[in-house]
C-alpha positions as a Markdown table, in Angstrom:
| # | Residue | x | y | z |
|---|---|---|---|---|
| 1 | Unk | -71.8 | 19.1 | 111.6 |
| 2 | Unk | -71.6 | 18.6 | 107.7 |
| 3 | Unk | -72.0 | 14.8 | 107.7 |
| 4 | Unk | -72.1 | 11.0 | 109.3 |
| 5 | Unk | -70.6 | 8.1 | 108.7 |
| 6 | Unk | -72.6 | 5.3 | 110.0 |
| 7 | Unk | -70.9 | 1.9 | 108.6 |
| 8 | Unk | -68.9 | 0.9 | 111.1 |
| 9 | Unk | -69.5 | 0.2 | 114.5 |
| 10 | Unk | -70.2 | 3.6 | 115.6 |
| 11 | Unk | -70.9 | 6.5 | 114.0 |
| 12 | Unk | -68.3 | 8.9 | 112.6 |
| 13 | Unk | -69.1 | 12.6 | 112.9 |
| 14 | Unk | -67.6 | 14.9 | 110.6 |
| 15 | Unk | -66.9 | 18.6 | 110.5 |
| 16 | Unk | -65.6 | 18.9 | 107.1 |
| 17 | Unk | -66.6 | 17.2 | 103.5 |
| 18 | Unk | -63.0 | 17.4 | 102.2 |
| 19 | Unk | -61.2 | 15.0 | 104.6 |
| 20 | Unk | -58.1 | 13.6 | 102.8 |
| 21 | Unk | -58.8 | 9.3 | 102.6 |
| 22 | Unk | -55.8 | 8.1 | 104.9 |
| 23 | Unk | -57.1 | 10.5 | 107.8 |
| 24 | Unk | -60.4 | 9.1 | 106.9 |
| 25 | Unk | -59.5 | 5.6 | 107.1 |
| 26 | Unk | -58.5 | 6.5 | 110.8 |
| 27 | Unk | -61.4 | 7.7 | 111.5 |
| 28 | Unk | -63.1 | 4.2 | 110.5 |
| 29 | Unk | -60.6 | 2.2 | 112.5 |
| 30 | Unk | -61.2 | 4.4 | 115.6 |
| 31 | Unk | -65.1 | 4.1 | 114.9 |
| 32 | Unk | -64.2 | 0.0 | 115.2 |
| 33 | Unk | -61.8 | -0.3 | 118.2 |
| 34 | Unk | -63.7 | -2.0 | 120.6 |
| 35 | Unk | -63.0 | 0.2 | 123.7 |
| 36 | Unk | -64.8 | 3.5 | 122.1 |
| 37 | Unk | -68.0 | 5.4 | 123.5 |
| 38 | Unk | -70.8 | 6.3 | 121.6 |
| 39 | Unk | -69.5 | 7.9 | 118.3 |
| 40 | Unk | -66.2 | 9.5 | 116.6 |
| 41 | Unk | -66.1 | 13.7 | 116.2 |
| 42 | Unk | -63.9 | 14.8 | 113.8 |
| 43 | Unk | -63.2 | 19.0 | 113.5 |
| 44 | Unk | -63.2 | 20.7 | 110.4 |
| 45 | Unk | -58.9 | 21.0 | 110.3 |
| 46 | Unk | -58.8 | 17.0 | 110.5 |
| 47 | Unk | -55.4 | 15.5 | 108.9 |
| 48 | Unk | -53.3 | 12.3 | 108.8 |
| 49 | Unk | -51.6 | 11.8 | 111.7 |
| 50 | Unk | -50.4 | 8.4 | 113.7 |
| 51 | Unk | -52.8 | 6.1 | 114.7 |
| 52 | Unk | -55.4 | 8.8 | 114.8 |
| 53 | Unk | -55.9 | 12.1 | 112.8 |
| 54 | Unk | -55.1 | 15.1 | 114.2 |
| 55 | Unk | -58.4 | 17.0 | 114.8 |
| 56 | Unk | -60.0 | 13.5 | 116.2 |
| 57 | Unk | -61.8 | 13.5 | 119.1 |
| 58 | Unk | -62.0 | 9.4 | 120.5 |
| 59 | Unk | -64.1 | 9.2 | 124.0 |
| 60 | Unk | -63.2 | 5.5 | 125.6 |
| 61 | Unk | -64.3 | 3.2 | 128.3 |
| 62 | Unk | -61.9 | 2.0 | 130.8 |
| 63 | Unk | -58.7 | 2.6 | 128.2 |
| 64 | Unk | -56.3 | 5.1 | 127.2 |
| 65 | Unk | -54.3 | 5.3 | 123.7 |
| 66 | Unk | -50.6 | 7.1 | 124.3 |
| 67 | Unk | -51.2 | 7.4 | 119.8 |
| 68 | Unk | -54.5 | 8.9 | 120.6 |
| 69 | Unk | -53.1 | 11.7 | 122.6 |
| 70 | Unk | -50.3 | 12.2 | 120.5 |
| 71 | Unk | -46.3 | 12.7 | 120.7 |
| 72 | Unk | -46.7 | 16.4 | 121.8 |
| 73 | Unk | -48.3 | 16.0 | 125.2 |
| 74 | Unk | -50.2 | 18.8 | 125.9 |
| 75 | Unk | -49.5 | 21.1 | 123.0 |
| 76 | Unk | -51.5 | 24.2 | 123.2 |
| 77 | Unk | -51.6 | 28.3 | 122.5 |
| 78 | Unk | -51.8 | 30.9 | 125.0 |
| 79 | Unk | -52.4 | 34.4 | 124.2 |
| 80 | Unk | -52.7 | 37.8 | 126.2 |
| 81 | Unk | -54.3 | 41.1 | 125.2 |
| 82 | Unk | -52.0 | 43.7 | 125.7 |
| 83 | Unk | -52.8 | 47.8 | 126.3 |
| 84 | Unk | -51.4 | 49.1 | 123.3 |
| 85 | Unk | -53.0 | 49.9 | 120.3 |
| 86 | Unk | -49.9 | 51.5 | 117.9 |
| 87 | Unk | -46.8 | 50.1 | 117.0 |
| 88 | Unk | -44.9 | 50.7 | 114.2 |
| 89 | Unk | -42.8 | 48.1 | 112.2 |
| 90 | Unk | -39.7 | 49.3 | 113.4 |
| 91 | Unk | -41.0 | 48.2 | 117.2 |
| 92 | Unk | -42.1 | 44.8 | 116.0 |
| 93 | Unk | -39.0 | 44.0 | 114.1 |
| 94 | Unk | -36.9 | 45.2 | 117.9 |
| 95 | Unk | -39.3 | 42.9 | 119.3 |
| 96 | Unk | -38.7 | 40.1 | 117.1 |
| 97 | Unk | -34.9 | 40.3 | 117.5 |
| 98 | Unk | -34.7 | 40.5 | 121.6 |
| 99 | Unk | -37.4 | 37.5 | 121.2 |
| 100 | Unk | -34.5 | 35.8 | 119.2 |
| 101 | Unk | -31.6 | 36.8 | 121.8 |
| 102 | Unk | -33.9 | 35.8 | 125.3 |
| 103 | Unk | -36.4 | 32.3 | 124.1 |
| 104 | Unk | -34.6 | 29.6 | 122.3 |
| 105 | Unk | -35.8 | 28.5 | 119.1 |
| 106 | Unk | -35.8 | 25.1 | 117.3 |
| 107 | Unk | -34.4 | 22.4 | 119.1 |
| 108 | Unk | -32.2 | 24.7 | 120.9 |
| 109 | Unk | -32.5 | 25.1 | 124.7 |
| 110 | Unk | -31.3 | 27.0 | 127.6 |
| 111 | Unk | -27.7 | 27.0 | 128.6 |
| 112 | Unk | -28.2 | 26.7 | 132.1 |
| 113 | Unk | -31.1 | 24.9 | 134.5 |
| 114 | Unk | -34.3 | 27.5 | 134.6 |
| 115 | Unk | -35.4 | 27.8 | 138.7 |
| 116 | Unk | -37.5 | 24.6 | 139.5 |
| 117 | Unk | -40.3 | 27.0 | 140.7 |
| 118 | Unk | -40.8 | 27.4 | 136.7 |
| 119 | Unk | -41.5 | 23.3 | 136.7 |
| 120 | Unk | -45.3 | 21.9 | 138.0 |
| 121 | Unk | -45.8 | 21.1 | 141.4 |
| 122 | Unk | -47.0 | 17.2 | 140.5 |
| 123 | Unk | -46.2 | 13.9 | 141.0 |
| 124 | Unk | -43.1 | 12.4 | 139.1 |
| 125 | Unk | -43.4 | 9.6 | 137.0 |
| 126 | Unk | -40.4 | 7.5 | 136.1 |
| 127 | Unk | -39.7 | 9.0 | 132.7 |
| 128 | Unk | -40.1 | 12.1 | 133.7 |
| 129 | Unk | -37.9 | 11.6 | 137.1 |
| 130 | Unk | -35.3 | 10.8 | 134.6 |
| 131 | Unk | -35.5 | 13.2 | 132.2 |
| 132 | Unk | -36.5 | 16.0 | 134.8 |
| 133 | Unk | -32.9 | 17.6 | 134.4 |
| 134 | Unk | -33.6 | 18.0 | 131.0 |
| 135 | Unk | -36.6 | 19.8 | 131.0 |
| 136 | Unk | -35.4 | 22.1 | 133.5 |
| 137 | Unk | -33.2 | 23.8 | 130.6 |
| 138 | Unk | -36.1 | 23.5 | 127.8 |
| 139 | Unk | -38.9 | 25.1 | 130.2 |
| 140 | Unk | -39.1 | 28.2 | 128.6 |
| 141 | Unk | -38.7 | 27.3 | 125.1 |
| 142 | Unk | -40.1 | 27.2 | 121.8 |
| 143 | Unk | -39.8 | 24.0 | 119.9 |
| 144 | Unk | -39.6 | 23.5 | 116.2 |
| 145 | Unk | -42.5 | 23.1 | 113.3 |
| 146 | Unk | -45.4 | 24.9 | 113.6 |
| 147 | Unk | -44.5 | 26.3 | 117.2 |
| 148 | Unk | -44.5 | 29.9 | 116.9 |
| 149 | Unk | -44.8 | 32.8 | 119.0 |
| 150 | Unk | -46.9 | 36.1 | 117.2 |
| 151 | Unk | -48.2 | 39.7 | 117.6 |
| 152 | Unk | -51.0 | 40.5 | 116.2 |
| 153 | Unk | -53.9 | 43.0 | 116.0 |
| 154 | Unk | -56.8 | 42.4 | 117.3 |
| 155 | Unk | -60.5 | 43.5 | 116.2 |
| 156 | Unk | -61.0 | 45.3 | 119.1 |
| 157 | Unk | -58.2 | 47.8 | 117.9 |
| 158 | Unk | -55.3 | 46.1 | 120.5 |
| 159 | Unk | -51.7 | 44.3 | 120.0 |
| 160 | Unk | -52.2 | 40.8 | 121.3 |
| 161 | Unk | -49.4 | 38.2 | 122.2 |
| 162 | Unk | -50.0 | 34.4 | 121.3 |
| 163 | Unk | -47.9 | 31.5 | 121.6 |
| 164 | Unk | -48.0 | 27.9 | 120.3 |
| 165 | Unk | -45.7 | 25.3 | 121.7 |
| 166 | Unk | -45.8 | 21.9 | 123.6 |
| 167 | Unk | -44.1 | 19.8 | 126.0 |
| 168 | Unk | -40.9 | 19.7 | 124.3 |
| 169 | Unk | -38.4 | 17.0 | 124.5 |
| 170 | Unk | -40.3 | 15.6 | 127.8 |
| 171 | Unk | -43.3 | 14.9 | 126.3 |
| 172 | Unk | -42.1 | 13.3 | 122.7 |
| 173 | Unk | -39.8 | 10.8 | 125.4 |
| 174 | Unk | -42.5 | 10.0 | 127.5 |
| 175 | Unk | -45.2 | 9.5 | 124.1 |
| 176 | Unk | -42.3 | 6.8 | 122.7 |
| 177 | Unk | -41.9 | 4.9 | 125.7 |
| 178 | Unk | -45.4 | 4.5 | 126.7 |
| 179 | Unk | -46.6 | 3.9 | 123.3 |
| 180 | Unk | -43.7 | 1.0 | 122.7 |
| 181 | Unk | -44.7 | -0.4 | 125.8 |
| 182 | Unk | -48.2 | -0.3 | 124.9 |
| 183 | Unk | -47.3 | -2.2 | 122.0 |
| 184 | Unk | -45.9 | -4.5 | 123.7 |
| 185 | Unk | -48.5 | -4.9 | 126.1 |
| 186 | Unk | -51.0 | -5.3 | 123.6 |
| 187 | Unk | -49.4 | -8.4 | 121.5 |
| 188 | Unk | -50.4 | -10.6 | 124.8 |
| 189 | Unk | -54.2 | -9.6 | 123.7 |
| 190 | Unk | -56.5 | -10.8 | 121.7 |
| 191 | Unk | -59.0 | -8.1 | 120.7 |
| 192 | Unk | -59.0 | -8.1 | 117.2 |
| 193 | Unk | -57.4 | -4.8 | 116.9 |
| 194 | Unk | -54.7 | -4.9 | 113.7 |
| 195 | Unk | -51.4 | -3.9 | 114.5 |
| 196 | Unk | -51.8 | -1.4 | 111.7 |
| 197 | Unk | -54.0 | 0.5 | 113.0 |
| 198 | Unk | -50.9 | 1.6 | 115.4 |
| 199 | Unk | -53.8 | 1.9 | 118.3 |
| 200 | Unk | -51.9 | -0.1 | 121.2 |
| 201 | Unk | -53.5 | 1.1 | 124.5 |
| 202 | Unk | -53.6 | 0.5 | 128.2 |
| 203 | Unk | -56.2 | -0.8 | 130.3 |
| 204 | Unk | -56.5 | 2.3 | 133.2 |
| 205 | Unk | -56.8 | -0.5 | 135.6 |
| 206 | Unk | -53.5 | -1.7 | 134.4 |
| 207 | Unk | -50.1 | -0.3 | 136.9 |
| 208 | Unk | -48.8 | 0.7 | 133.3 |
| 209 | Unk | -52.2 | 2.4 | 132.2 |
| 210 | Unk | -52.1 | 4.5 | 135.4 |
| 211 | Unk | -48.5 | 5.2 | 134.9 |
| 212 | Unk | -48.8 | 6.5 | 131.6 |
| 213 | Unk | -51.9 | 8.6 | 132.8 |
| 214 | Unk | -50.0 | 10.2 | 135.8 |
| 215 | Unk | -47.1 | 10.9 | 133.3 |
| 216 | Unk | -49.1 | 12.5 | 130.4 |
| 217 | Unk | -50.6 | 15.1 | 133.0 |
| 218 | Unk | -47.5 | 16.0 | 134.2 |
| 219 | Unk | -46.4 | 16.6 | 130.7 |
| 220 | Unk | -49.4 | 18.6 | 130.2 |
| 221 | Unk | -48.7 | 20.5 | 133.1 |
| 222 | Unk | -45.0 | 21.3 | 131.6 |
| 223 | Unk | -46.3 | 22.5 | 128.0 |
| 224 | Unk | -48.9 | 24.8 | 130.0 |
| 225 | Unk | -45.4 | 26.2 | 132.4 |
| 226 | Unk | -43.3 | 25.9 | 129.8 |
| 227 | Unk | -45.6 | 28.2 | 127.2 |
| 228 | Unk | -46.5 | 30.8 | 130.6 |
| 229 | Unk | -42.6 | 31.1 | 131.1 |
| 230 | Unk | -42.5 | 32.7 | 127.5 |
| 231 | Unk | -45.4 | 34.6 | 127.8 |
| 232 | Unk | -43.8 | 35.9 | 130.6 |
| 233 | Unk | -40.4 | 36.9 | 129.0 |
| 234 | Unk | -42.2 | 38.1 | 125.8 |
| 235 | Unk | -44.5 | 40.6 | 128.3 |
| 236 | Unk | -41.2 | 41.6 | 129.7 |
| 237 | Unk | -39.7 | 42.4 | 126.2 |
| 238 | Unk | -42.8 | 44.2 | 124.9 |
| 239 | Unk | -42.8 | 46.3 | 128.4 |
| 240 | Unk | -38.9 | 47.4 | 127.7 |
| 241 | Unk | -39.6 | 47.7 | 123.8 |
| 242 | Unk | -42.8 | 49.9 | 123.1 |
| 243 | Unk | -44.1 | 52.4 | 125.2 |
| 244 | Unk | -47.7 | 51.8 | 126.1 |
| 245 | Unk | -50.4 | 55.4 | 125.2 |
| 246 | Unk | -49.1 | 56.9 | 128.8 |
| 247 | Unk | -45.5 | 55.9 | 129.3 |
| 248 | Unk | -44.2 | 52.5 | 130.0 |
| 249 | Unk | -46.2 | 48.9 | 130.2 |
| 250 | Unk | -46.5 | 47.6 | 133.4 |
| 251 | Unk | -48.1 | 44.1 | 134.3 |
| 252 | Unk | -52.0 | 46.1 | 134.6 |
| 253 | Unk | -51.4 | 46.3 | 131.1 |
| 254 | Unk | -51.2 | 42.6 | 130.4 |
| 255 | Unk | -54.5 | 41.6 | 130.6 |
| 256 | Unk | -55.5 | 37.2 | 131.9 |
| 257 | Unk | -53.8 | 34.9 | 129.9 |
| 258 | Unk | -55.9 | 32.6 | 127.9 |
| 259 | Unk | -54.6 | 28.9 | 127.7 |
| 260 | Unk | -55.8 | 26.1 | 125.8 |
| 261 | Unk | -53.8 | 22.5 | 125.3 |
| 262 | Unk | -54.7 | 20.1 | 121.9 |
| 263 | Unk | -52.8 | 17.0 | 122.4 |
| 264 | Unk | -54.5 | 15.2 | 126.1 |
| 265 | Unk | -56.5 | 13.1 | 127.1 |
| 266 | Unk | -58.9 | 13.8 | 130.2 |
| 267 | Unk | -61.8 | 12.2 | 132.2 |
| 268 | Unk | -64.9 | 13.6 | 131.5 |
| 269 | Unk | -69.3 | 12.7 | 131.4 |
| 270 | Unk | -70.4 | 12.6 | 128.3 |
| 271 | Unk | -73.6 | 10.5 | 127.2 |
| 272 | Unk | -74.3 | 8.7 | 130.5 |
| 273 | Unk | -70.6 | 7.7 | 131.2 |
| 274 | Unk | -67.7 | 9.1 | 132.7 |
| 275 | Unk | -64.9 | 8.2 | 129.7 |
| 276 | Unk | -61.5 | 9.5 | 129.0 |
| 277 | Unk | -62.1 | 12.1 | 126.1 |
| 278 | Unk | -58.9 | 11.5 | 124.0 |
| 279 | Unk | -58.1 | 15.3 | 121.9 |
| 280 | Unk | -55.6 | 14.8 | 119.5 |
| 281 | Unk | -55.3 | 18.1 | 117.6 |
| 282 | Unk | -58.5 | 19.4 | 118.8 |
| 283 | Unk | -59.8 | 22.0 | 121.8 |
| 284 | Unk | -61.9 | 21.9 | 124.6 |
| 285 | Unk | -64.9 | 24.5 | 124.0 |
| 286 | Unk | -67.2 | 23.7 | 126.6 |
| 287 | Unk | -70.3 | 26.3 | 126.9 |
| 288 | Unk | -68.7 | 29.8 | 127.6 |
| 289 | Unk | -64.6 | 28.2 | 127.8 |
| 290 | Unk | -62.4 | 30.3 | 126.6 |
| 291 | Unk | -60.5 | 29.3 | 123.2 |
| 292 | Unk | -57.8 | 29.9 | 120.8 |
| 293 | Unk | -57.7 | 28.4 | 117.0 |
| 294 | Unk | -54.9 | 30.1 | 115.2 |
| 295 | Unk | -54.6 | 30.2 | 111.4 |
| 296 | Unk | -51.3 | 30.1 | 109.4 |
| 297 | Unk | -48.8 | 33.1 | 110.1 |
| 298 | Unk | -50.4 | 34.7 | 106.4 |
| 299 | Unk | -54.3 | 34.1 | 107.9 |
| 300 | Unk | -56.2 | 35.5 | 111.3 |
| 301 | Unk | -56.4 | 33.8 | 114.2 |
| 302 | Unk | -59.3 | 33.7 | 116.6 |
| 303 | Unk | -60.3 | 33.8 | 120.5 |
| 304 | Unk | -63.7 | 32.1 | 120.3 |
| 305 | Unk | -66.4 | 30.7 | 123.3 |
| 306 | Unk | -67.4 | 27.2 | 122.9 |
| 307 | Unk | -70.7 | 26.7 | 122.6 |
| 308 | Unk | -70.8 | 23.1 | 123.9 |
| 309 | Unk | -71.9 | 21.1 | 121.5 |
| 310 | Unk | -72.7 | 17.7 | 122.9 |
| 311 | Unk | -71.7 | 15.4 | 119.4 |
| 312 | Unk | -68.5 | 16.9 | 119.5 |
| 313 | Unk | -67.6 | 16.1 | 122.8 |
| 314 | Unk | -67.6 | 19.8 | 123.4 |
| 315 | Unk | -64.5 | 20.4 | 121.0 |
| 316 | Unk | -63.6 | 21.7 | 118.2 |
| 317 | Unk | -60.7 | 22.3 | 115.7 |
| 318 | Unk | -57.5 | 23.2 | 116.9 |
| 319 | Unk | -56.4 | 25.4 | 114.4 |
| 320 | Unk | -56.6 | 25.8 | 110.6 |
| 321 | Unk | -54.9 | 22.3 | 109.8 |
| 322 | Unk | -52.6 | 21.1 | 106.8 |
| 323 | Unk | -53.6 | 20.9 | 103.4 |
| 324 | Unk | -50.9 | 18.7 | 102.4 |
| 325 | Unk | -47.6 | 17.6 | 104.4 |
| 326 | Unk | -44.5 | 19.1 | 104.8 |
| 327 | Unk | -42.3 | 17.2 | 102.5 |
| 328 | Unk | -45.3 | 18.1 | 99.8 |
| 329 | Unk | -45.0 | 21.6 | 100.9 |
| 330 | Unk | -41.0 | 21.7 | 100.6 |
| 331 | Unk | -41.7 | 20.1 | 96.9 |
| 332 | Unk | -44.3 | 22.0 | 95.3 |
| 333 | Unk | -44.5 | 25.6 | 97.0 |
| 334 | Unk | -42.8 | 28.6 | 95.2 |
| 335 | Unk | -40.7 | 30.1 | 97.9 |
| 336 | Unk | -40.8 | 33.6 | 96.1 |
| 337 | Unk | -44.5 | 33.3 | 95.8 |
| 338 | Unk | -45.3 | 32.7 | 99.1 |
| 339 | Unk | -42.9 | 35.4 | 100.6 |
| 340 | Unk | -44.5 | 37.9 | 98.1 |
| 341 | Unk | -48.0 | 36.8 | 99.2 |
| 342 | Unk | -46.6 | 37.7 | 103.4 |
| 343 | Unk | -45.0 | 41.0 | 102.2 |
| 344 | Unk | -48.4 | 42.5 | 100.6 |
| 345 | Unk | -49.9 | 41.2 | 103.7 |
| 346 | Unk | -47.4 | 43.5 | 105.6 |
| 347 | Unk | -46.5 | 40.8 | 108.0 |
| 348 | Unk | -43.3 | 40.3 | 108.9 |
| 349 | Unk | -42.9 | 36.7 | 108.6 |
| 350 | Unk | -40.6 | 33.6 | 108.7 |
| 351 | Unk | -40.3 | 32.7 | 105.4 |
| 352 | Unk | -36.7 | 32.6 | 104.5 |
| 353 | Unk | -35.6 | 29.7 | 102.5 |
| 354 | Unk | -37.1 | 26.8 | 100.6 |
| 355 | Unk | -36.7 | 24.5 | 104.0 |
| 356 | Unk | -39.7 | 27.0 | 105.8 |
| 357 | Unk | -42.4 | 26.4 | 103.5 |
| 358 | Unk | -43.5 | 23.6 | 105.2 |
| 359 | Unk | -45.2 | 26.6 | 107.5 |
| 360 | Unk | -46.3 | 28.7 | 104.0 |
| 361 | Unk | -49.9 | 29.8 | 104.5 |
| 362 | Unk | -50.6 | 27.4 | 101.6 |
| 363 | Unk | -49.6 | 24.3 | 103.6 |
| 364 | Unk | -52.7 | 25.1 | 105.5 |
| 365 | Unk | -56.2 | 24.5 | 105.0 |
| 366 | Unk | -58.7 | 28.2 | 104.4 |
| 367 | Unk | -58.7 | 29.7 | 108.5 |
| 368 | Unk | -62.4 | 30.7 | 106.9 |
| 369 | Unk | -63.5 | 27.7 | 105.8 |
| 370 | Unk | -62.5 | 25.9 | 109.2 |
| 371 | Unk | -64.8 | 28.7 | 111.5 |
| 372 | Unk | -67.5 | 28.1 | 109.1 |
| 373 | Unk | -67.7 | 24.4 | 109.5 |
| 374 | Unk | -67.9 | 25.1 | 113.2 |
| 375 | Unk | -69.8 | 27.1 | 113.9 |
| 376 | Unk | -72.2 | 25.4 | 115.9 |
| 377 | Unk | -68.9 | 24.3 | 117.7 |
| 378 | Unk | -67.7 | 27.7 | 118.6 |
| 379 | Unk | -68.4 | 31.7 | 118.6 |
| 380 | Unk | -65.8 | 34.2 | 117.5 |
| 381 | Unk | -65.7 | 36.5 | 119.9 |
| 382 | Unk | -62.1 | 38.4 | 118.3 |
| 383 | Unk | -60.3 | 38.2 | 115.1 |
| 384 | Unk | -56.4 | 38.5 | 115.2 |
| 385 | Unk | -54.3 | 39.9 | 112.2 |
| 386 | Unk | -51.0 | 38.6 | 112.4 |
| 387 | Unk | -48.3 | 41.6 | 112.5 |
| 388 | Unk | -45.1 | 39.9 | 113.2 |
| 389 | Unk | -44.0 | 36.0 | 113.7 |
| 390 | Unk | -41.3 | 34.1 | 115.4 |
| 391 | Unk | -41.3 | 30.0 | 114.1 |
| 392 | Unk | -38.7 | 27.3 | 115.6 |
């Protein structure tokens, strides 16, 4: 932890001494809304975000904040260690392409309905009853902005897989609704809480608050299907495309995947009380959990263990986090620059035009910097190069 905030009505815990002043202003009105437990943890990638930065961890009694979750319901990486430990550029760019052909990118979807054994075996709340035909062609599928799927080299001398995508379409309809009714909901109260602060919540006793809940874990449950579907297909394609050290892959040579989501909320005990532990934009890392905090596409990413650290709610950051937004990024990045930078790197990226530097490795905050501030949070127990990228 680098510092505390102790001014408002509880304290704010911080993970970083550079935190930009709107995403710090959040942090003050989450500090002050009257339903949170014991003290605000913000990670060492915090940012602006709605209602609540991204890389804020909110722990509540009794309510639940659709903002404080965020409009990516259960957004998370997965990544899998593979057997091989050569492959040459010419492989990774045959990859890259077949990746292109079989996953849809960007807001494109399937064509046809993917097999409903693909979709979670939960309960179906009314939004997601009637958008369920939707998701059934977008299981499976990337997503746009900083979604990306990636190869990469790990320290240990092997070609890892990793994937970063959410709940798609299902979960952005779901995060609307429920936050528009919670804002509804909300002007019959009188709590104090501005509307500004764009923190309109449920009470979990509340048919709606129990609504949204059921609804937010299915969509959690999609992102989690919908990111094992394309590890799936991307295992296949690596199997067909590079021969592992004594002839083909085959599924021994896949080793567990690893999944983490970053965009939940989830009943937990933490100081005496069982609370809903709101993770917008930050991880899970309880003692010995298995994690994933990816850097830019020009930066390492990392498979750590948390360490549990009990003022953090046992989190930590969620990746490397923006430096400045993307409009920002589109304005003042040099496109030539920043694909220079990713060619002496040797990766082979997705830089192409001025409308992609919004995911330039400059957009991002120093990957190093981030795992220093936490480590008491986490320990790094791989370092991945990045080798080739896919983005939405």
């Amino acid at each position: 932890m680098k510092t505390i905030i102790d001014t408002e009505k509880i304290p704010i815990k911080l993970w970083l001494d550079d935190i930009e002043e709107g995403a710090l202003q959040q942090a003050r009105n989450i500090a002050n809304f009257p339903h949170a437990h014991q003290h605000v943890a913000i990670m060492p990638d915090a940012h602006q975000g709605y209602g609540m930065p991204i890389g804020g961890v909110l722990a509540t009694r009794g309510v639940i904040i659709p903002n404080a979750v965020g409009v990516d319901i259960g957004c998370g990486m997965c990544a899998v260690k593979t057997a091989l430990t050569e492959v040459t550029r010419e492989q990774l760019k045959n990859v890259m392409r077949r990746i292109r052909d079989q996953i849809p990118l960007g807001m494109t979807r399937h064509k046809k309905p993917q097999d409903k054994s693909h979709m979670p075996d939960l309960p179906l709340g009314p939004i997601c009853k009637r958008e369920y035909g939707n998701a059934l062609r977008q299981v499976g599928t990337l997503g746009g902005g900083n979604h990306f799927i990636e190869l990469q080299r790990g320290s240990d001398g092997h070609i890892w897989l990793m994937i970063h995508s959410g709940s798609r379409n299902l979960g952005y309809t779901v995060a609307s609704y429920y936050n528009k009714l919670a804002i509804k909901d909300n002007r019959k109260k009188r709590d104090g809480i501005p509307k500004q602060w764009q923190l309109a919540y449920f009470k979990l006793s509340s048919a709606a608050g129990r609504e949204y809940l059921r609804e937010m874990e299915y969509c959690v449950a999609f992102a989690l299907a919908n990111r094992r579907l394309m590890m799936d297909r991307l295992m296949e394609i690596v199997a067909e495309t590079i021969p592992g050290p004594s002839g083909p892959l085959s599924s021994g040579d896949f080793a567990r995947m690893i999944n983490i989501a970053h965009n939940y909320a989830a009943l937990e005990h933490h100081f005496g009380e069982n609370v809903y532990v709101h993770r917008k934009g930050a991880t899970s890392a309880r003692k010995e959990e298995d994690g994933i905090i990816p850097g830019s596409q020009g930066s390492k990413s990392y498979i750590v263990k948390g360490l549990g650290c009990k003022d953090s709610f046992s989190s930590c950051s969620h990746g490397a986090g923006r430096v400045m937004s993307r409009s920002r990024a589109r304005k003042v990045l040099n496109l030539q620059t920043e694909v220079e930078r990713l060619e002496r790197l040797g990766v082979i990226h997705a830089i192409r035009h001025v409308r992609d530097l919004d995911e330039a490795s400059s957009a991002y905050k120093d990957i190093d910097m981030v795992m220093e501030n936490q480590k008491d949070l986490v320990e790094v127990v791989m370092e991945l190069t990045p080798l080739a990228v896919v983005k939405g």
